[in-house]
C-alpha positions as CSV (number, residue, x, y, z in Angstrom):
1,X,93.0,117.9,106.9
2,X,91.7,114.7,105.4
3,X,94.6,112.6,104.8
4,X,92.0,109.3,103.6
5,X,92.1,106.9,100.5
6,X,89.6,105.5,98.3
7,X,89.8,101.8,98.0
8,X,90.3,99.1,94.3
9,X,92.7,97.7,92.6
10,X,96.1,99.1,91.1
11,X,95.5,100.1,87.2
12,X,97.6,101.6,84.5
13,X,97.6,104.7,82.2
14,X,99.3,105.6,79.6
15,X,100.9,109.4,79.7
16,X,99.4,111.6,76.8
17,X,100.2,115.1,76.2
18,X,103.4,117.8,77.6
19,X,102.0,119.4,80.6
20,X,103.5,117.5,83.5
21,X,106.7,117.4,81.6
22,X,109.9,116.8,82.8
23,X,108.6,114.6,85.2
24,X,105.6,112.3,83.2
25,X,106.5,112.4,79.0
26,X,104.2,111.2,76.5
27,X,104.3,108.0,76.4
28,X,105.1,107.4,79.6
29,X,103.0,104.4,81.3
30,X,101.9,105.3,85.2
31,X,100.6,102.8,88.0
32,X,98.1,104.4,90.0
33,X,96.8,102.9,93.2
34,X,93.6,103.8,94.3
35,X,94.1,102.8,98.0
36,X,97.5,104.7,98.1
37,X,97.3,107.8,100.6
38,X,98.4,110.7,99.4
39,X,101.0,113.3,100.9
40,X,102.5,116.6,100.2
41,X,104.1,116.8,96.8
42,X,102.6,113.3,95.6
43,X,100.9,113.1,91.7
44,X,97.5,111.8,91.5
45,X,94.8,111.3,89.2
46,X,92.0,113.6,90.0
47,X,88.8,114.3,88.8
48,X,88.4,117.9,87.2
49,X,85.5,119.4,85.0
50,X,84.1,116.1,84.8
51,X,87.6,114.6,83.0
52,X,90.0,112.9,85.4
53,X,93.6,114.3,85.0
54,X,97.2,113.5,86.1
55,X,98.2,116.7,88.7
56,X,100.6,117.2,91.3
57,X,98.9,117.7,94.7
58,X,100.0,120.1,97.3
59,X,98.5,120.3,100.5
60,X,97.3,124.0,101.3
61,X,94.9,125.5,104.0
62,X,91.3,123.9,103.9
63,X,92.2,121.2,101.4
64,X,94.8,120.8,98.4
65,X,95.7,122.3,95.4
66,X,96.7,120.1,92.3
67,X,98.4,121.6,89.6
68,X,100.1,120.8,85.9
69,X,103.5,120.8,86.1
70,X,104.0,123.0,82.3
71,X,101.4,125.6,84.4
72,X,99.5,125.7,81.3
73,X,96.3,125.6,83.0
74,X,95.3,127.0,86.2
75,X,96.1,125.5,89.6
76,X,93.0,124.3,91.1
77,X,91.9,123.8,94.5
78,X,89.7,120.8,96.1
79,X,88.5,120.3,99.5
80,X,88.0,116.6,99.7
81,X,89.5,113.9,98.4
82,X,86.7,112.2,96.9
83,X,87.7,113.6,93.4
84,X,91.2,111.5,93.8
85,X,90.8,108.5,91.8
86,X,94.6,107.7,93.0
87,X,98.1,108.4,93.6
88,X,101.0,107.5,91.1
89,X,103.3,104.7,92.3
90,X,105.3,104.2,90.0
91,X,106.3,105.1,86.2
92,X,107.6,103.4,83.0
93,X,109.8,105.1,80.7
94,X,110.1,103.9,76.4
95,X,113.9,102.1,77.6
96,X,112.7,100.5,80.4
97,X,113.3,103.3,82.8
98,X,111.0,102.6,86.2
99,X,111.0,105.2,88.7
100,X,108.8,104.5,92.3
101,X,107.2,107.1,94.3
102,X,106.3,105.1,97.3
């Protein structure tokens, strides 16, 4: 299974929206590194429909399935991870709550 990473520079993104509630809230601010490799149970921000969109990535047979965390849309499954703009590092809460995920 391709465990790879693209390469650039860390950027951040503003949460907007309920569906990977309890762990991202509106509002929230996430760092994602594009040069992170990704694992198991990591979130990234992934390319879907031509929109890139903050998921949860599981690794499954033949490639990964990223999924909302709300399951208001369907889990979706990629082979590659050239679709993976980057993995979440780290995240900023409104009272200056920071939670790391490396």
């Amino acid at each position: 299974m391709d465990t790879g990473h693209c390469g650039g520079e860390p950027f951040a993104l503003r949460v907007l929206g309920s569906s990977m509630e309890p762990e991202f809230s509106e509002g929230h601010i996430v760092i994602i590194d594009p040069s992170a490799i990704v694992y198991d149970g990591c979130y990234v921000m992934v390319k879907i429909n031509d929109q890139y969109e903050l998921r949860q990535m599981h690794a499954v047979e033949g490639g990964w399935k990223v999924s909302l965390l709300d399951g208001s849309a369907p889990d979706e499954i990629i082979t590659s991870l050239d679709d993976v703009a980057g993995m979440v590092v780290q995240r900023a809460g409104r009272k200056r709550q920071v939670k790391h995920y490396v």
